[in-house]
N, C-alpha and C positions, 0 to 999 in steps of 0.2 A: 377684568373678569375672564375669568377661562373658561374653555368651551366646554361644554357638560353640564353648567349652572344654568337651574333653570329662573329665567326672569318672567315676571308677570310685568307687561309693557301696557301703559292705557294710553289711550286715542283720545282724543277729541277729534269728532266726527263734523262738516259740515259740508250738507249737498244739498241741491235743486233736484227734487225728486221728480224733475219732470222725466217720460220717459222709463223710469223703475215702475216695478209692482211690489212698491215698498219696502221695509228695511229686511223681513226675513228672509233667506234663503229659499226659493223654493222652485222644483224641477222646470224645468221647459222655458222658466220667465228670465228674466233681469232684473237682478234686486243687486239693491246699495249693499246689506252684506255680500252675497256673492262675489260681487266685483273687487270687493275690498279683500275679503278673502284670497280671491285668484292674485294678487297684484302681492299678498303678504307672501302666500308662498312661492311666490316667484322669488323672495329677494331673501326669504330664511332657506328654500330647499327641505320641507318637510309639511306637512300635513298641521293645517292652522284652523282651531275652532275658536271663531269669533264668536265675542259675548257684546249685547249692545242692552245696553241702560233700560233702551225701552223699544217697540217697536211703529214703527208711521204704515199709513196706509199708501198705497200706489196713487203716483201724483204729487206728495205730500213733502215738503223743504226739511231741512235739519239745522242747527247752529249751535256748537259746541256738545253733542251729543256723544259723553263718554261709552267707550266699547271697547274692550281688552282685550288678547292674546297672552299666551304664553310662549317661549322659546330659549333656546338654549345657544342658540347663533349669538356669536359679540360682535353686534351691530352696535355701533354708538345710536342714543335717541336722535340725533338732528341725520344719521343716515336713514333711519326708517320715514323723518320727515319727507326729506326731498325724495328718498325710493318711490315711496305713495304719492306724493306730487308729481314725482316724472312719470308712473305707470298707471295712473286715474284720468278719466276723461276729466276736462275740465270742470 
């Protein structure tokens, strides 16, 4: 793929919601999108709006919870795996 092409990339999401104030984004807290967000665009270099399937409330676990991106970076699929493995709290 060359670079320019935009791919729409899905996730399967799963976390321990301990700790978050659940999956949406939202000022001042720590939420599961946010952190996912911050760790994607560290490793495309451009401004990433995560879409997530559905939303949990703070406290709240997840296990294979589809969530997409878009991006134009040629990143192979098993590089964004291990990018977000290596840049995610456990």
């Amino acid at each position: 793929m060359s670079e320019g092409l935009t791919r729409n990339i899905r996730l399967l999401v799963q976390y321990d919601g301990t700790g978050f104030s659940g999956w949406q984004a939202q000022a001042g807290v720590r939420t599961v999108q946010g952190d996912v967000t911050a760790a994607l665009e560290g490793m495309v270099h451009h401004p990433v709006k995560l879409g997530g399937s559905s939303r949990t409330d703070a406290g709240v676990h997840a296990v294979g919870m589809p969530a997409n991106f878009e991006t134009s970076r040629d990143i192979p699929l098993h590089g964004f795996v291990r990018g977000l493995n290596c840049n995610l709290a456990d």
